[in-house]
C-alpha positions in Angstrom: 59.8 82.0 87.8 59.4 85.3 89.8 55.7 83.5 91.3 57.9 80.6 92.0 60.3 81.5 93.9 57.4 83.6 96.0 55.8 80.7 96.8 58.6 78.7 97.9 59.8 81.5 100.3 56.3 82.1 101.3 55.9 78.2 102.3 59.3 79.0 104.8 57.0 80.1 106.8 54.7 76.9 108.1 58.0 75.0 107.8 59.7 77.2 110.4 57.0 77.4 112.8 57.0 73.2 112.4 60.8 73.2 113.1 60.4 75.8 115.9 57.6 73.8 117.5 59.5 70.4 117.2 63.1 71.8 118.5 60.7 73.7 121.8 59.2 70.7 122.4 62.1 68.1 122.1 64.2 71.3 124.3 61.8 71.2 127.4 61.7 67.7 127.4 65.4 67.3 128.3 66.2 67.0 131.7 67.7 70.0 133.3 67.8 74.1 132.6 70.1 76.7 132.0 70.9 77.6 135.6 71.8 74.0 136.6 75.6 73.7 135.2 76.2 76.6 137.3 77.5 76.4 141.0 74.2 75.7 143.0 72.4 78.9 143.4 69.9 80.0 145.8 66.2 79.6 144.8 65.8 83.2 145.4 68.3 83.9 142.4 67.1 81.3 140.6 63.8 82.7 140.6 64.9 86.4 139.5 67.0 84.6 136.6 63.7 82.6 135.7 61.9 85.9 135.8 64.1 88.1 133.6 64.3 85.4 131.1 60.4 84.9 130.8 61.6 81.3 132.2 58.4 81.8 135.1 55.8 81.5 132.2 54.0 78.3 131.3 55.6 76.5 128.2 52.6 76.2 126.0 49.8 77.6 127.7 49.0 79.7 131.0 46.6 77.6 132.5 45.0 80.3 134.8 44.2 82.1 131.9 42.7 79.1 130.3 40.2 78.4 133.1 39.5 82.1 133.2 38.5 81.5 129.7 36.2 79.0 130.1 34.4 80.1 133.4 30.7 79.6 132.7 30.8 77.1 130.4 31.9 78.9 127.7 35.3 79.7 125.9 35.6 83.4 125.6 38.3 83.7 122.6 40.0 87.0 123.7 40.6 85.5 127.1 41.8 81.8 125.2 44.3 83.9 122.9 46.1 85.5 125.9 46.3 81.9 127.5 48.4 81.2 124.7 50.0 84.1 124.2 51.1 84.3 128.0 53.3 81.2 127.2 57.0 80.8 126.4 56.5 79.6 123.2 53.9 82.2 121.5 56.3 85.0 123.0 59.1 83.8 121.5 57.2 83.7 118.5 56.2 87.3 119.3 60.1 87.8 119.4 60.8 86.1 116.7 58.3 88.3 114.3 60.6 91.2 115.2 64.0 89.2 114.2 64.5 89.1 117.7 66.3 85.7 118.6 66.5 86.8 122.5 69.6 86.9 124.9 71.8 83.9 125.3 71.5 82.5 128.6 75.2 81.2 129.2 75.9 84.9 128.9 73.7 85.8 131.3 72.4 88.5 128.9 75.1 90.5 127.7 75.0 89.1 124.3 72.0 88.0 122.0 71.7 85.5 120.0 71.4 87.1 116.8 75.2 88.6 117.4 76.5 85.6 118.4 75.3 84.0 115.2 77.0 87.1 113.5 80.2 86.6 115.1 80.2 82.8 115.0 78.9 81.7 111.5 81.6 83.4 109.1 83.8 80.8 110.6 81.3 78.0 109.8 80.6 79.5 106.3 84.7 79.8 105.2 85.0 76.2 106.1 82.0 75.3 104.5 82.7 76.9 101.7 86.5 75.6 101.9 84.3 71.8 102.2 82.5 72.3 99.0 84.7 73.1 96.8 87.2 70.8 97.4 84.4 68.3 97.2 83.5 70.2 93.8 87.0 70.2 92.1 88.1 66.5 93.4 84.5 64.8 93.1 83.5 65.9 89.4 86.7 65.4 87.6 86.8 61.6 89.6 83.1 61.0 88.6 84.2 62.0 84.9 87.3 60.0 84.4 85.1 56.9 85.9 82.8 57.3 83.6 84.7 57.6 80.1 87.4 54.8 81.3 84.3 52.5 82.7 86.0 48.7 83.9 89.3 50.4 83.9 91.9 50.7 87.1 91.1 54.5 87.5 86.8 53.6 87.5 87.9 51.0 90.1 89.9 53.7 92.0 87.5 56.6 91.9 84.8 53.7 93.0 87.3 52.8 96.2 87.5 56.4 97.0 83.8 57.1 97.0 82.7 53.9 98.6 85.4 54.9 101.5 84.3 58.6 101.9 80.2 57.3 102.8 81.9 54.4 105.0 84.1 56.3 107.1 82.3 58.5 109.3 84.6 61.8 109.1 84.8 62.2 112.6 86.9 58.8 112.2 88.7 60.3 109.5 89.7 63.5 111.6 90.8 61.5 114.6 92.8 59.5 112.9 94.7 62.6 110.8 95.1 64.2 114.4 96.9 61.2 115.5 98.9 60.7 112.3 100.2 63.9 112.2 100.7 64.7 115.4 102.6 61.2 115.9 104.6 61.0 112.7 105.1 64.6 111.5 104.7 66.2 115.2 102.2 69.0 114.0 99.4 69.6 115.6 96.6 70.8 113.3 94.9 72.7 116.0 94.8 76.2 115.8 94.2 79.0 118.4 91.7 81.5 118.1 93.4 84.1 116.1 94.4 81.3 113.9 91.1 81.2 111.9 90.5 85.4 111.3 90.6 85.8 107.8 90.7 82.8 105.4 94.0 81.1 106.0 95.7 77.6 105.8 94.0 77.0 109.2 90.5 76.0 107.4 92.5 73.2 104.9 92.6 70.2 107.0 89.0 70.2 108.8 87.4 71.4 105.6 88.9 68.4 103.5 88.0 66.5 106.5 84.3 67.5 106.5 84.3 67.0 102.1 84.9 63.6 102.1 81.4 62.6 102.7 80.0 64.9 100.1 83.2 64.2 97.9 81.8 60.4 97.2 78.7 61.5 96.9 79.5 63.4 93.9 81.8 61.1 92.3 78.9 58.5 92.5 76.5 60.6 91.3 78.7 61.9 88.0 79.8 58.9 86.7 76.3 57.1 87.1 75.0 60.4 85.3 77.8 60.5 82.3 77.3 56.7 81.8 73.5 57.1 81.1 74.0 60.3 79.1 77.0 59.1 77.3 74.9 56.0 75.5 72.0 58.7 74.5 71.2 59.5 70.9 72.9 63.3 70.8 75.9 61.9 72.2 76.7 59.4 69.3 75.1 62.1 66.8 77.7 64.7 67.7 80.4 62.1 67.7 79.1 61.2 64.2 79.6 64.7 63.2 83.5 64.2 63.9 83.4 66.5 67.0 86.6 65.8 69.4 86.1 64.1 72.6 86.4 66.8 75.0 84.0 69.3 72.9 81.3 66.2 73.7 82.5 66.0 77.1 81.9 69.5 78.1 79.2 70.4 75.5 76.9 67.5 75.3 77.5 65.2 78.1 78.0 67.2 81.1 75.2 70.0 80.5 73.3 67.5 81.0 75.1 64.9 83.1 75.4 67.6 86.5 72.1 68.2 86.5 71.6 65.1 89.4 74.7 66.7 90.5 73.6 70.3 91.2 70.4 68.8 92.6 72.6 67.4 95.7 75.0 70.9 95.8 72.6 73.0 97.1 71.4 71.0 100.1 74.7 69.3 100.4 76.1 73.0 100.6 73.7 74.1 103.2 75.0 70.3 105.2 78.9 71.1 105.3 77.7 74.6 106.9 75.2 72.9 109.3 76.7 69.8 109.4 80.3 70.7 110.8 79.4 70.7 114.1 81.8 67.5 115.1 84.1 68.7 113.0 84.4 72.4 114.4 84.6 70.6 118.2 87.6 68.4 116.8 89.5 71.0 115.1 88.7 73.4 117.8 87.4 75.7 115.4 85.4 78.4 116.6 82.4 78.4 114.5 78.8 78.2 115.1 78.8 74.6 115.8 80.8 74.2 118.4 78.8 77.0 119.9 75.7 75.1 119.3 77.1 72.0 120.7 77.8 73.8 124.2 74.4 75.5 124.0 72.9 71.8 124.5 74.9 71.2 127.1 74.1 74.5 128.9 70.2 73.8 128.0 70.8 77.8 126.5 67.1 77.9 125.3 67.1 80.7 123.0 70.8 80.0 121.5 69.3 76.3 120.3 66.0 77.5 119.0 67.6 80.3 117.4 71.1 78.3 115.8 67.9 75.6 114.7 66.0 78.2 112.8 69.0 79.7 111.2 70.1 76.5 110.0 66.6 75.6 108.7 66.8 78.8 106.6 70.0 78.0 105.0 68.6 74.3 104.4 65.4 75.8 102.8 66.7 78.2 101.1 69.6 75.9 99.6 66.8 73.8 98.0 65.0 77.3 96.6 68.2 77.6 94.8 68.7 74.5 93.6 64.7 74.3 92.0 66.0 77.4 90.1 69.3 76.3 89.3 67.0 73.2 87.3 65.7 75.9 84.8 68.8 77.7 83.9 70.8 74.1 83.1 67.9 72.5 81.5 65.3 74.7 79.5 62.7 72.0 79.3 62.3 71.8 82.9 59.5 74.2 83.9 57.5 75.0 86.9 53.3 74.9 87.4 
């Protein structure tokens, strides 16, 4: 298991540099830089910013350096590595070696990336967190009762509720609560900034909110899984055996049964962390979404590749846990 889990972090590596490639690439393509949102600056300034930022450099290659390289006809490799290297690209990468994400451009330097990411994802995590386990403790036991009262009105219920949470997009669902309750009840579930330090009644609504879609999900996924296992040989054996209902529910069907389940918690997991951007911007939460959201709009370089990498780790290493998580519910699943 130990060589497993090796290689799977050790593949993180050609994955990373594919997603950092990608989000530079799809980055400089967008119209627009990180100076232009501010008033109009001279070109003087704008020069000195580009400067202290590394912004002067080529994006891929220096190409100078690579005609230097290839002067008489031949391509000297020294000279065609620092073409590279002399790039914005291959020195963030340089950076990036080090765990150094860079400054944040919207703040002009005074804060880097990697603190900002400190500060900002606990928020994101909380009502991730907050997210999955309501989607854990509503979804499952809904899957379950489906599944042993099959045809009945409570499988047709817990088949109206899942079908709902993948149709309604849940920024649908949080505008509409908004309205509700600010309308009918006259509360406004938006919260200030000191609002969400700690873990308070502040993260309820927009984590339920951002559940719903993982929430269906589950149910789906558990009573499909518990109808299959429940017509299986071991299942009738142990009822043979005069064993109560519940002791086959929990001992023999669901062991079993949540293994399709756990295969979607560990991604889904690392998706209601990544994935709450909309969310955070509704609830005005002040997580690492919403900062990632306004780093797009400010064309903040460093704060996108680096919030992009960061949630590629958590995604990656979501599904590392998961392949484990397979062994320890299921002996007979092993690994080459």
């Amino acid at each position: 298991m130990i060589g497993f889990i090796v290689r799977r972090v050790v593949w993180l590596v050609p994955v990373l540099l594919a997603v950092a490639a990608i989000t530079f690439a799809l980055m400089h393509r967008a119209p627009g830089g990180p100076w232009d949102r501010q008033k109009p600056i001279p070109a003087a300034t704008r020069a000195n910013l580009d400067a202290k930022f590394g912004l002067d450099k080529p994006a891929w290659i220096n190409p100078a350096a690579f005609a230097a390289a290839r002067e008489q006809g031949r391509i000297n490799p020294v000279a065609l590595g620092r073409a590279y290297l002399d790039s914005q690209f291959f020195a963030y990468l340089g950076n990036l070696v080090r765990l150094d994400l860079g400054p944040s451009y919207q703040a002009r330097g005074t804060q880097t990336v990697r603190s900002i990411i400190g500060d900002k994802f606990p928020v994101s995590a909380k009502l991730g967190i907050v997210a999955l386990v309501f989607a854990v403790l509503v979804g499952v036991p809904l899957g379950v009762l489906g599944a042993l009262r099959q045809r009945s009105w409570a499988d047709q219920l817990t088949l109206a509720v899942s079908t709902a949470g993948v149709a309604v997009p849940s920024f649908v669902t949080a505008i509409l609560l908004l309205i509700f309750l600010s309308r009918q009840f006259h509360v406004s579930p938006l919260r200030r900034p000191e609002a969400w330090d700690g873990f308070g009644r502040a993260y309820l609504l927009p984590g339920v909110v951002l559940s719903l879609g993982v929430l269906a999900v589950i149910v789906r996924l558990t009573r499909s899984s518990l109808l299959e296992v429940k017509r299986q040989d071991h299942v009738r054996t142990a009822r043979a055996k005069g064993l109560g209902e519940g002791r086959v529910v929990t001992r023999h069907m669901l062991r079993n049964g949540l293994i399709p389940v756990f295969t979607v918690l560990g991604p889904a997991g690392a998706e209601l962390v990544t994935g709450s951007i909309i969310i955070e911007t509704i609830f005005n939460v002040p997580g690492l979404g919403r900062e990632f959201v306004d780093s797009i709009a400010a064309r903040d370089y460093s704060m996108i590749m680096g919030t992009t990498l960061f949630y590629a780790v958590l995604v990656a290493l979501a599904n590392v846990v998961v392949d484990v998580g397979y062994m320890v519910l299921d002996p007979r699943i092993r690994v080459g």
